[in-house]
DRENBANU-573442 format. One record per residue: x, y, z of N, C-alpha, C, O, CB in turn. Coordinates in steps of 0.001 Angstrom, whole numbers, plus 500000, padded with zeros to 6 digits. Glycine has a CB too. Example, Ala and Ser with C-alpha at 12.3 -4.5 7.8 and 13.67 -1.06 7.14 Angstrom:
% DRENBANU-573442
513190494310507800512300495500507800513200496700507800514236496681508465511308495527509046/512850497750507080513670498940507140512900500030507870513409501138508039514084499402505725/
% end
This chain:
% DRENBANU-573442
500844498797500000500000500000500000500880501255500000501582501515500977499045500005501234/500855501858499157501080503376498925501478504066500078500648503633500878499881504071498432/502295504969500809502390505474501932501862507077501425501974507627500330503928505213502600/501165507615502884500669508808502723501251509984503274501246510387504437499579508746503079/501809510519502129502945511362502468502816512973501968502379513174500835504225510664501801/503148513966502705502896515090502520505064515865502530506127515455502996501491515542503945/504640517011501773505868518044502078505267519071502283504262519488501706506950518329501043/506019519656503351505707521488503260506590522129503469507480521721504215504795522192504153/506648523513502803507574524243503048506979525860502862505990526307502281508733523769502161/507840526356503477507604527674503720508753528338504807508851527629505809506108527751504244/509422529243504824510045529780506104510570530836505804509912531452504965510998529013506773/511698531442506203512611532916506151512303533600507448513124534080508229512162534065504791/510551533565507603510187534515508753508802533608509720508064532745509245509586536268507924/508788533962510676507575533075511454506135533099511020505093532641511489507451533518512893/506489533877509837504747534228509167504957533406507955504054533712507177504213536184508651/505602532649507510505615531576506486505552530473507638504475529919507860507036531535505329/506817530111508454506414528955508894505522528385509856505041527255509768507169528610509092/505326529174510744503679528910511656502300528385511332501426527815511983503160530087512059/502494528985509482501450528816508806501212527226508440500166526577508447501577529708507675/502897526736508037503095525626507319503240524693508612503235523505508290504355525710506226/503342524866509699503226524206510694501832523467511505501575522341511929503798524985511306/501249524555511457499475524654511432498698523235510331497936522277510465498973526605510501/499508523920509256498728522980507919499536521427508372499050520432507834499305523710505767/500229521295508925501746519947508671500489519385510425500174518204510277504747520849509063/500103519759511273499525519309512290497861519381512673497366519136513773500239519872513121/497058519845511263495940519775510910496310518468510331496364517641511242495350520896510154/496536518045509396497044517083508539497355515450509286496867514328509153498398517797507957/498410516047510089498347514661511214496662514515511751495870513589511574499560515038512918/496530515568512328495221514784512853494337514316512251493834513255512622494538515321513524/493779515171510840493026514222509741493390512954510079492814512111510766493399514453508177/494707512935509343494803511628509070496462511026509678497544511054509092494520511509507357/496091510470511157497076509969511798498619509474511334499738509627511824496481509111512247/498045508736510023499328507170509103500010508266508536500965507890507857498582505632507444/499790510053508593500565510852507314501640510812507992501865510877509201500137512434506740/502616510641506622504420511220506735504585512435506479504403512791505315505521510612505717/505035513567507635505049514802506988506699514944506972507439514247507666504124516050507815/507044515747506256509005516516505964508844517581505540508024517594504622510215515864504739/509240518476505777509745519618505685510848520592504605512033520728504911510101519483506664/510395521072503631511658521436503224512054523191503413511163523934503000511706520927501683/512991523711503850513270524747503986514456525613503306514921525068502305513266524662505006/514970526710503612516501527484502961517267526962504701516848527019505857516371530051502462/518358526545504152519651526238504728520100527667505184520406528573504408520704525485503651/520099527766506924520562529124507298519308529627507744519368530186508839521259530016506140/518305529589507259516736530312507969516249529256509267516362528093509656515123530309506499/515597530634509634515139529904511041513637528981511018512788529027511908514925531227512244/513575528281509968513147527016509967513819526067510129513246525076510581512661526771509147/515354525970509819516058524963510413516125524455511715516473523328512068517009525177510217/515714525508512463515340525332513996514661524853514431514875523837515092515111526004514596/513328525470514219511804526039514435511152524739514142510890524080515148511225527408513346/510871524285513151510591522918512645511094522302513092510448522214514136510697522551511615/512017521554513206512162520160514384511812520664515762511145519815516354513899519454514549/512025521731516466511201522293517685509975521607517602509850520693518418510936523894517691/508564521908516444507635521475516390507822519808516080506916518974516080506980522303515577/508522519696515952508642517939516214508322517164514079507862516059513789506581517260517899/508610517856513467508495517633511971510476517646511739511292518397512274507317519240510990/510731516392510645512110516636510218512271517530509361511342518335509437512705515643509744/513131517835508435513544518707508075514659518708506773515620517972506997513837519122509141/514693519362505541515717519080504728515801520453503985514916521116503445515481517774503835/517210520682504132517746522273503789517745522865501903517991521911501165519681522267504428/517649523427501579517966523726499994518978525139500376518832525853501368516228524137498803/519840525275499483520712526196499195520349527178498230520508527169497010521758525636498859/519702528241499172518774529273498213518294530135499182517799529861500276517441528599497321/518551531515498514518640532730499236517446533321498432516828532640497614520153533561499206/517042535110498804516464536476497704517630536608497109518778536436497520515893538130498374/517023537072495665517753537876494820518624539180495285518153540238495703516837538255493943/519644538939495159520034540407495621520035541585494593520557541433493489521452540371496172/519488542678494939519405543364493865520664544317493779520531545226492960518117544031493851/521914544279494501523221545092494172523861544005493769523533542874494130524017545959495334/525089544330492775526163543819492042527265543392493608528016544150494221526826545211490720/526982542017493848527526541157494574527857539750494635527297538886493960527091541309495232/528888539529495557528860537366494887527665536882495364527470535674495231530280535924495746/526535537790496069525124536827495935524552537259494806523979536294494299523966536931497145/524427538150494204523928538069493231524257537042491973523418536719491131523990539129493044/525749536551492003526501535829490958525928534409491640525075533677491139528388536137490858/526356534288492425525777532978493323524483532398492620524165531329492099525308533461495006/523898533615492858522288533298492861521285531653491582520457530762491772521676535210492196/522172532219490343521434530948489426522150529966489608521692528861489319521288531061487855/523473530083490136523961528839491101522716528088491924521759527390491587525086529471492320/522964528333492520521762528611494132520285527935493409519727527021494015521360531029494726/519770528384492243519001527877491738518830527012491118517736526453491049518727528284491449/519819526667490514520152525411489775520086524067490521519389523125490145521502525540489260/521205524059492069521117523232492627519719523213493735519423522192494356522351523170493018/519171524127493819517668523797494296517406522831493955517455521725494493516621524503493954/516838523443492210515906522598491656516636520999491515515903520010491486515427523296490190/517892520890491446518220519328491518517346518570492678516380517809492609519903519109491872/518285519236494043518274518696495330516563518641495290515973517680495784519139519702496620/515824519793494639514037519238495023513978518269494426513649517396495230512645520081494574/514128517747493216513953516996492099514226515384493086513519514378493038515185517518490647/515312515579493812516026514208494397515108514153495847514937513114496483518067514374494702/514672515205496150513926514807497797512573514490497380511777513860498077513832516233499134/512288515044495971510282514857495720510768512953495100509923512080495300509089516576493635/511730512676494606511732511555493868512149510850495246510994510514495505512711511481492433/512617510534495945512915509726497275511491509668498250510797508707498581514267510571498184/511382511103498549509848510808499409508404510620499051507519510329499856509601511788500171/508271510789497927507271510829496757506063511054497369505261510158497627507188509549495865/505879512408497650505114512921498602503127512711497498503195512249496359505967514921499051/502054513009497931501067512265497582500333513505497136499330513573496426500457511280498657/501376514943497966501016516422497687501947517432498458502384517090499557499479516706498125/502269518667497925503183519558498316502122520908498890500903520856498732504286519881496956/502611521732499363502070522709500259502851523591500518503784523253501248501652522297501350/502812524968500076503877526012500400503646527053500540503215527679499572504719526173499721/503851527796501973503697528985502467504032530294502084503427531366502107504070528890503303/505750529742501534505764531217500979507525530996501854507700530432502934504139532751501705/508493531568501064509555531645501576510371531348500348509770531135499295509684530845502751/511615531317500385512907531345499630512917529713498932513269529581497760514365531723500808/512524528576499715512654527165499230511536526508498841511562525363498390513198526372500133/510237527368499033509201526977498537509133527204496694508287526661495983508164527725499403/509957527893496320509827528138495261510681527284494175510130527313493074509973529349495304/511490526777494191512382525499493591511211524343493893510631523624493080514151525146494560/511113524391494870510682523393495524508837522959494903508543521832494505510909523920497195/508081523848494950506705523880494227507007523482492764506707522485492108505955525414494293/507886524900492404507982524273490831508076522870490177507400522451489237509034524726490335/509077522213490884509433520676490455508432520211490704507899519688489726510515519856491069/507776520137491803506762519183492075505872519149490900505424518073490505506009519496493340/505505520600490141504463520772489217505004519944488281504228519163487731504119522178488750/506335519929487923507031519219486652506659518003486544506096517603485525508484519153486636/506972517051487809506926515936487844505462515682488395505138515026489384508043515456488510/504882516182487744502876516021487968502606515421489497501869514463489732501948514502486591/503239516063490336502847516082492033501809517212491748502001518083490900504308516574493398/500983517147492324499832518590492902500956518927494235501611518372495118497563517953493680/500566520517493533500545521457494644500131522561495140499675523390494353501200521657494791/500174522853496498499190523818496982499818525225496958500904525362496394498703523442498430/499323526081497424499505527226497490499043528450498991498392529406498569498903527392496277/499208528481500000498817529720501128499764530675500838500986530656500684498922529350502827/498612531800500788499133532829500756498660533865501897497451534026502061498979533190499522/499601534584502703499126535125504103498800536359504100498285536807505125500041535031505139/499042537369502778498984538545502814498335539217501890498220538730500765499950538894502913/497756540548502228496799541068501228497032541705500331496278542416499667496030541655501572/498763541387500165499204541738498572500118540658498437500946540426499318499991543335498205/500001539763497070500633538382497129502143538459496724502598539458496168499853537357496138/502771537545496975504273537613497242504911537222496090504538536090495780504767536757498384/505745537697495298506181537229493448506308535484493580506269534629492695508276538076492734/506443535382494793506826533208494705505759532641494292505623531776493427507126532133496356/504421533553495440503189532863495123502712532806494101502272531798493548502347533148495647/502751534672493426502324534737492244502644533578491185501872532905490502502748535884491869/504231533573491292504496532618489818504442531594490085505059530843489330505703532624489023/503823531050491084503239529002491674502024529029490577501909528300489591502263528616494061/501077530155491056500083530232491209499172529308489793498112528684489743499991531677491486/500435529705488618499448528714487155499854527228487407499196526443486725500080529156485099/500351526923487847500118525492488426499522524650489736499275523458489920501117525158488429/499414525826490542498871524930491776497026524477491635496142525082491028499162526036493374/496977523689492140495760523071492289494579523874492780493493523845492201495954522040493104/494858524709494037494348525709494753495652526395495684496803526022495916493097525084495621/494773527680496109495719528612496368494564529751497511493738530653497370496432529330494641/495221528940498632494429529537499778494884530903500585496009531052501061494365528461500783/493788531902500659494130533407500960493310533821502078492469533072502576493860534405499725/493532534976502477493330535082504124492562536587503891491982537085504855495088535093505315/492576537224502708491790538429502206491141538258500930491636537684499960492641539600502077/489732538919501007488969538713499958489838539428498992490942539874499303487513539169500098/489078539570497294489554540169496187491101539597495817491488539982494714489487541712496457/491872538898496421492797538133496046492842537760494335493792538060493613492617536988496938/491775537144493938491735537212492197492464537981491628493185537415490807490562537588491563/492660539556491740493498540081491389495182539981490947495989540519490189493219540562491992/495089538783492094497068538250492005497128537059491119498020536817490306497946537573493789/495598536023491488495771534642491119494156534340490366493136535018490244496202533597492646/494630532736489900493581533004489106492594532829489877492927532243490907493478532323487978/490951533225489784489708533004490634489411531834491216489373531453492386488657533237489993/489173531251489996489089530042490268489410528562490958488932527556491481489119530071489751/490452529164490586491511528339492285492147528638493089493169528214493628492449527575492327/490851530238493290491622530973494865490668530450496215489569530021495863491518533157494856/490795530436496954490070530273498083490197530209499516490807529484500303489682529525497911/488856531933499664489493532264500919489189531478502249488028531365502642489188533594501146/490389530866503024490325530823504022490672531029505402490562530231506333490256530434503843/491186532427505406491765533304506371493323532665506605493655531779505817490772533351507806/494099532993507443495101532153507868495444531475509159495308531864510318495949532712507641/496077530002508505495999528971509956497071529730511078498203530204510977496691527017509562/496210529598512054497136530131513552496985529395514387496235528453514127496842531414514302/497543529448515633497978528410516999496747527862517087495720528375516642498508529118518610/496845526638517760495296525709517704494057526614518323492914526771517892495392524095518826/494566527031519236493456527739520487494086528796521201495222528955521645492960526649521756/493034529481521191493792530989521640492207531163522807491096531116522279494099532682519793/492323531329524142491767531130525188491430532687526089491829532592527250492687530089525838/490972533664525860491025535098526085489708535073527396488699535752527208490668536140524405/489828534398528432488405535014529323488863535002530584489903534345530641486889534086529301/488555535420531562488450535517532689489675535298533230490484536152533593487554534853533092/489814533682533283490853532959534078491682533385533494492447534124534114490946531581534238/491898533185532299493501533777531658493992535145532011494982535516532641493515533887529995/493162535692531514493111537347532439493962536943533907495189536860533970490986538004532979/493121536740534931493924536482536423495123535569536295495935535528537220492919535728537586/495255534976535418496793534043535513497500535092535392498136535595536318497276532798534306/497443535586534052498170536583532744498485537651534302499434537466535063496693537471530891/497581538573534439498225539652535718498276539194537083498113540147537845497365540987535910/498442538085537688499367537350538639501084537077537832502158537579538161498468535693539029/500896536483537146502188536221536311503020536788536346504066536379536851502200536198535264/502857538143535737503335539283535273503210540729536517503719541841536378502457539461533851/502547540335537443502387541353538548501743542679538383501868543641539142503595541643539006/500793542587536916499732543074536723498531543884537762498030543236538682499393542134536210/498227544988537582496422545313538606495590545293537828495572545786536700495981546822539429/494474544447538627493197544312537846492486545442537784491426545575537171492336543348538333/493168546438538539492226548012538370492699548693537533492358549874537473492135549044539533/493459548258536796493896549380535640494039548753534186494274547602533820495440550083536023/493876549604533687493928549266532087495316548567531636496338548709532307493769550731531171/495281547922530632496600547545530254496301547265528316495431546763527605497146545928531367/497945548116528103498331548244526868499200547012526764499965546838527712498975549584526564/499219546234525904499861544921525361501154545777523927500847546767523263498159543584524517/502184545201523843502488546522522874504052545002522353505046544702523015503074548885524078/503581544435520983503713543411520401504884544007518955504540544739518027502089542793520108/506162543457519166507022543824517760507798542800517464508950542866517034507994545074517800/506795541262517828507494540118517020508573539973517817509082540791518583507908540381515470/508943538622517517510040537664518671511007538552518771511294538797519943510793536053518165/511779539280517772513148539602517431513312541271517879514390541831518081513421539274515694/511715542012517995511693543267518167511238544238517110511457543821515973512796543513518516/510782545179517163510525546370516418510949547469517157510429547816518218509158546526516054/512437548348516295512651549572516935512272550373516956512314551033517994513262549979516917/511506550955515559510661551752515866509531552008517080509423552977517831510274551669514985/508789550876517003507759550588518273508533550954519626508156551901520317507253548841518353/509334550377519878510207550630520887510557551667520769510109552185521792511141549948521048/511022552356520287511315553725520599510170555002520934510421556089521454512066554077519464/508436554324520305507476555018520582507081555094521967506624555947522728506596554660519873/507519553556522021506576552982523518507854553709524851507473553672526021506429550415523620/508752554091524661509968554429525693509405556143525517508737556672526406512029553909525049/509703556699524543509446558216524194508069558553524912508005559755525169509342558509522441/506519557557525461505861557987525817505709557481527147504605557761527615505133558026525068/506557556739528013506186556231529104505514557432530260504771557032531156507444555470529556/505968559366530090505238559565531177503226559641530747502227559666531466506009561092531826/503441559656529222501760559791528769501010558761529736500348558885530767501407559278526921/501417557677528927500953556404530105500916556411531775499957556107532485501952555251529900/501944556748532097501610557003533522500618558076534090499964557981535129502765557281534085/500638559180533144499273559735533639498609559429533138497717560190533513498930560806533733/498045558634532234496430557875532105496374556499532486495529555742532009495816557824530557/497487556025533574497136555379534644497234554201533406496079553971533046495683555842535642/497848553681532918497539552907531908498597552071532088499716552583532089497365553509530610/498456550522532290500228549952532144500059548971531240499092548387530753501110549210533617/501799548910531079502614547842529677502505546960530297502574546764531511504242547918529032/502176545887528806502803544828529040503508544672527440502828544676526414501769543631529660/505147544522527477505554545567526812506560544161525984507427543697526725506290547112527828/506479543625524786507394542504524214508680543487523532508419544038522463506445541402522894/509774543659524019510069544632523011511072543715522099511763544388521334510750546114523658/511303542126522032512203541764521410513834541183521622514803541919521810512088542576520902/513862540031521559515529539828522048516526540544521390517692540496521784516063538403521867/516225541124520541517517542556519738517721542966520646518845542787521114517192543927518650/516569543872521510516683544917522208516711544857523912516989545704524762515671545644521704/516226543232523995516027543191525587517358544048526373517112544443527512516007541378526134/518306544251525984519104544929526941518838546761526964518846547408528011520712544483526516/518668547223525908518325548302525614517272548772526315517425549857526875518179548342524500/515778547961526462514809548218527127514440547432528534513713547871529425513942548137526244/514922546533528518514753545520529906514536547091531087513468547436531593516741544153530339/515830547755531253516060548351532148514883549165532495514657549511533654517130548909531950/514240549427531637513104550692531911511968549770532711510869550325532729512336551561530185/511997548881533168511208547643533833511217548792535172512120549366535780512166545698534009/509507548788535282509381549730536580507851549132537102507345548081536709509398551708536152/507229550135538142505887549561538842505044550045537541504930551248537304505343550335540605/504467549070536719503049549901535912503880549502534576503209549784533584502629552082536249/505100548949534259505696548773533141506487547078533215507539546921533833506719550129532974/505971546231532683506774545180532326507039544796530885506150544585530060506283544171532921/508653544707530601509145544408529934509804543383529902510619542961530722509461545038529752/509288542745528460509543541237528073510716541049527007510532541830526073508159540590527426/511951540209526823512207539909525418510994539493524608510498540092523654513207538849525331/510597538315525186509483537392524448508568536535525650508740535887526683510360536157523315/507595536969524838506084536545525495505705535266525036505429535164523840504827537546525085/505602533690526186505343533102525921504031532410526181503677531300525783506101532900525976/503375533279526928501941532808527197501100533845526611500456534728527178501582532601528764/501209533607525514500139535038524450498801534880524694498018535737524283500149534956522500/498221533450525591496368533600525450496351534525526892495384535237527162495122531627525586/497340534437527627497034535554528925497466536780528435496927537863528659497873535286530426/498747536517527559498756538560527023497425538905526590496938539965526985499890539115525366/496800538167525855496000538920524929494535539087526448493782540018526733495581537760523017/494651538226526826493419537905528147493693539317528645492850540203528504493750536391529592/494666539491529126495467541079529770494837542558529688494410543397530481496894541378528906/495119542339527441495170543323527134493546544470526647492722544222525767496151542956526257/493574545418527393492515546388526856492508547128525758491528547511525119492306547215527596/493799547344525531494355547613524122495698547167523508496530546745524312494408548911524008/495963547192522474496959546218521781498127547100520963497556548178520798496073545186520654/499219547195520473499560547971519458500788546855519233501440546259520090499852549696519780/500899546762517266501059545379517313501902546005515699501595547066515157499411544081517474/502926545081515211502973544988514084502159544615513193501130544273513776503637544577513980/502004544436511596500430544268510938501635542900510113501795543111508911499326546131509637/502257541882510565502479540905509599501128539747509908500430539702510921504165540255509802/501050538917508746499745538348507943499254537625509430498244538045509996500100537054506295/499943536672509916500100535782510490499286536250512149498344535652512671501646535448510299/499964537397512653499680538247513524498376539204513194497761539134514258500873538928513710/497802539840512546496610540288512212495733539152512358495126539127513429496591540884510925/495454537968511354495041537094511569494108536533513050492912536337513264495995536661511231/495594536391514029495518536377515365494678536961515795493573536428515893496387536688515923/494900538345516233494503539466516369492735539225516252491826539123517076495291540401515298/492821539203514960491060539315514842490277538601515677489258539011516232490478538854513540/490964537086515797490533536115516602490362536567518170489447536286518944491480535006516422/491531537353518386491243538153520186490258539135520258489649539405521293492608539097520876/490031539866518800488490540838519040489009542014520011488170542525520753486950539809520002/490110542397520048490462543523520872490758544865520204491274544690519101491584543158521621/490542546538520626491652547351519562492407546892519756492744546140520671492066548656519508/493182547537518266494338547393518279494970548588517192494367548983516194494572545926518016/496017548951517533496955550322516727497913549429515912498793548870516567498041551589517964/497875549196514503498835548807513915500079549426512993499945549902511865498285548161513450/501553549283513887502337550168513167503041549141512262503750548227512684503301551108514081/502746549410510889503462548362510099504894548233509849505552549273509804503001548392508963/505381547287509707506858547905509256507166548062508109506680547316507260507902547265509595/507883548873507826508027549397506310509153548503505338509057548596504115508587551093506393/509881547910505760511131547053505603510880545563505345511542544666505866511984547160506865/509652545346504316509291544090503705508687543762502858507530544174502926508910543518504187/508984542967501723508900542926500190507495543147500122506660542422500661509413541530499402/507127544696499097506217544658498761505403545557499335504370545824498720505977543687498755/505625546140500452505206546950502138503747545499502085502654545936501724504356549642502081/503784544384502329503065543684502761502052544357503901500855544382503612503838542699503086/502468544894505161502300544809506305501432546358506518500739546763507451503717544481507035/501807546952505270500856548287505282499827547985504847498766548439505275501209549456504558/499948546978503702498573546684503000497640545651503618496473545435503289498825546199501599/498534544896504815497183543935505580496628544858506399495405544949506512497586542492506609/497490545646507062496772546781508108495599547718507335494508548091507765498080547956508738/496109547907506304494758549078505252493687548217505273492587548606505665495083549535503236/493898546987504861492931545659504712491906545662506115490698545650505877494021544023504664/492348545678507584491905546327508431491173547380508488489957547204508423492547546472508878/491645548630508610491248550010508489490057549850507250488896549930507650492673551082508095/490199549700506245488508549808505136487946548877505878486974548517505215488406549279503151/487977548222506934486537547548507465486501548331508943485377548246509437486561545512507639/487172548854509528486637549785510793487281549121511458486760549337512552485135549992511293/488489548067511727488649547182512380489497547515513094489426546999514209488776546242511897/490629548449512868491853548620513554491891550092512794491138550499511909493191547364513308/493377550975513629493707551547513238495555551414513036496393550581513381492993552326513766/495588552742512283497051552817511527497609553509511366497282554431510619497283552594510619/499108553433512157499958554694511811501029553855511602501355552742512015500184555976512929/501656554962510592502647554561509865504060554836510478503895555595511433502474555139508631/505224554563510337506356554833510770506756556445510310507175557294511096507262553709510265/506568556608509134507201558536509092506208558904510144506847559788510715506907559794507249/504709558791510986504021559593511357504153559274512808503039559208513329502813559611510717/505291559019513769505187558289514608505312559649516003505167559572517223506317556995514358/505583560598515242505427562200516288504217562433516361503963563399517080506066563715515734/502933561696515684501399561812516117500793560579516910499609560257517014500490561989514791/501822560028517395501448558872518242500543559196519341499508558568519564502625558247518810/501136560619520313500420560920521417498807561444520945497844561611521693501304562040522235/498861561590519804497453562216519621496365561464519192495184561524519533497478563214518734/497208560408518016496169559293518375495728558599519195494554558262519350496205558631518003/497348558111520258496538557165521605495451557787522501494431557229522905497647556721522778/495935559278522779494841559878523137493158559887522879492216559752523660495223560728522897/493234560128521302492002560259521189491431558953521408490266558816521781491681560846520026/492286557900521166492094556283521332491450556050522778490309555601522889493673555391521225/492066556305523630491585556389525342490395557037525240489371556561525730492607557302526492/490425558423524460489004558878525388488099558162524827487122558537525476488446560479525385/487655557305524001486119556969523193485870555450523423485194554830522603486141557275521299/486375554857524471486064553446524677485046552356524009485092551138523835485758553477525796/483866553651523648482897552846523137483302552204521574482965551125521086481585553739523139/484140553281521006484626553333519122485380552500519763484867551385519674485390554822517965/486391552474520398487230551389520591486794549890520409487256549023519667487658551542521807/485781549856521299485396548519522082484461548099520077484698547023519528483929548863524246/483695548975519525482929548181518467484323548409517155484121547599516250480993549054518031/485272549054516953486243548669516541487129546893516845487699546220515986486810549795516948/486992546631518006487811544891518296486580544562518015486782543348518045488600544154520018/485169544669517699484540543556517769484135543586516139483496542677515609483345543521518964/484606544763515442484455544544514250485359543653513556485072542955512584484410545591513753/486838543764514328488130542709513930488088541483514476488981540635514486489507543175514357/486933541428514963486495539899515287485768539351514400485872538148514161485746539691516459/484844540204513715484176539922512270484980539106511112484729538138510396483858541329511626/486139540045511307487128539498510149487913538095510440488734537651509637488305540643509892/487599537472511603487952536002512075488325535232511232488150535889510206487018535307512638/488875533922510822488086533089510217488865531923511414490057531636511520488210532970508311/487599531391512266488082530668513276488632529076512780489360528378513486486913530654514333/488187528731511604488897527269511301489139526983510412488510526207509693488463526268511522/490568527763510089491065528384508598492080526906508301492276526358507217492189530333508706/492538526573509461493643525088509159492135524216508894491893524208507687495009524281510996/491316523654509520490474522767509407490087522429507586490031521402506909489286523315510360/489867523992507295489499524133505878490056523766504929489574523152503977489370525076505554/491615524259505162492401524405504333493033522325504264493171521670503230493516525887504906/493175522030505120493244520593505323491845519671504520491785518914503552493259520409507082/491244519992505109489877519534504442489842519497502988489649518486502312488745520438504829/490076520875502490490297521071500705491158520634500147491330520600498929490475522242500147/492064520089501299493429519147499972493306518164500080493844517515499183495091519133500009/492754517549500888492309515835501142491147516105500299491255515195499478491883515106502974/490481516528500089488925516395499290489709516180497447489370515395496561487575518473499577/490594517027497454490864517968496267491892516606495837492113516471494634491639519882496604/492363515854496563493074515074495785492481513340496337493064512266496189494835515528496033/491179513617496969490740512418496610489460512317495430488848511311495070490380511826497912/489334513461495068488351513654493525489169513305492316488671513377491192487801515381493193/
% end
């Protein structure tokens, strides 16, 4: 009997692989007997991250294009060449039954062959402007799952289909978590609390907003709970005071979010997503420093539905005036998170699992 075998790949950043992780453990549970492997870029932090989640793992030698006159740039159809071998030799050894790719540097050698050698393959795409890998999968994959309507625009209609994007199994926001979350953290339940989120590694900008306004906050009685990032934990650790805790990294996010009364968050795919699912405001400062400004255009994607708001990095000297006006109107606030709860889609892995087992047992 045939063994039932899957590949996925996706990585560079935690918003490709979380996704492909999600889909790789929807998948087990469907269907227990699956073989899942992994393929990733050699040097990205999927080499890690993935066997962490307990999936093996196999590297390709393949970077971005560099766009200055450098030995990566000369490298580069190197780099591509032996991709596409090394995929050619891991799809012909594991002879997977279907491929699946998030989006990253090795998904793209890696999809292609599969199409060659008449494997189906899939397609997630996390953001509300699609990524050139996805784009050029896109005339061969089978389907090609998106997390924002009007997507057609990138791919073809017909085998787009939205199903928001897969995130952590369960995300738990009531009561109890709340009292863990500010016991934990040495939190008061009498005061408001700002959650203030810039991804594992940090956002300096954010950090530099959230430090530049600490006395605002103290007079509106308002406290951090403050991730600023292992870049920076030394930089900001220190400002750790009564009404301010500062984190490298937050590992119990269903009590952050339980915590938080308001949020201010980077806008990558993966994290919005989230977000909607917690139904809280939230201030999204995007970062400007990623192919495509992705992260402006999921946050706008937000903002035209009432869901969140947005400031941008040049505008970050109007910070005090937005949080302000943000504090005084609790009520716009409060039907703002519950409009970004609208934008949910609570069982986006279920779906997306569901449609490739359906899709390749027709």
């Amino acid at each position: 009997m045939k063994k039932l075998r899957y590949i996925l790949s996706g990585g560079g950043t935690g918003g490709h692989i979380y996704p492909a992780i999600a889909i790789a453990d929807g998948l087990k549970k469907a269907q227990p007997e699956a073989e899942v492997l992994f393929v990733g870029a050699l040097g990205k932090m999927e080499m890690t991250r993935v066997p962490q989640a307990g999936y093996p793992i196999q590297g390709l030698w393949i970077a971005g294009l560099s766009r200055k006159l450098s030995l990566k740039l000369i490298q580069f159809p190197v780099q591509v060449a032996f991709s596409l071998l090394k995929s050619a030799w891991i799809l012909w050894r594991f002879k997977p039954k279907a491929v699946i790719g998030t989006g990253g540097f090795a998904s793209g050698p890696l999809l292609k062959v599969a199409g060659w050698m008449g494997i189906p393959y899939f397609v997630q795409e996390q953001n509300a402007y699609a990524g050139k890998t996805n784009q050029w999968l896109a005339a061969g994959a089978s389907s090609i799952f998106v997390a924002y309507p009007g997507m057609d625009k990138f791919f073809p209609a017909h085998k787009t289909v939205l199903t928001g994007n897969p995130v952590r199994a369960s995300i738990q926001v009531g009561d109890q978590e709340r009292a863990q979350g500010m016991a934990h953290w040495g939190l008061s339940p009498q005061k408001k609390t700002l959650l203030i989120l810039g991804g594992s590694l940090g956002a300096r900008k954010i950090n530099q907003i959230i430090a530049a306004h600490l006395p605002l906050f103290a007079a509106a009685e308002v406290q951090l709970l403050w991730q600023c990032g292992a870049l920076y934990a030394d930089q900001y650790t220190p400002m750790q005071q009564d009404g301010v805790v500062v984190l490298p990294f937050i590992d119990r996010m269903d009590w952050a979010y339980a915590c938080a009364d308001w949020i201010i968050s980077r806008a990558g795919a993966g994290t919005v997503s989230e977000l909607a699912l917690v139904a809280k405001p939230v201030l999204l400062i995007p970062s400007p420093n990623v192919a495509e400004d992705h992260q402006t255009k999921n946050a706008q994607a937000m903002v035209d539905q009432g869901a969140a708001l947005l400031l941008a990095e040049r505008d970050s000297d109007r910070f005090a005036e937005v949080f302000t006006r943000w504090m005084a109107d609790p009520e716009a606030a409060r039907e703002m998170g519950l409009r970004l709860g609208q934008c949910a889609f609570t069982e986006s892995t279920q779906n997306i699992v569901q449609h490739i087992i359906q899709q390749l047992h027709d």
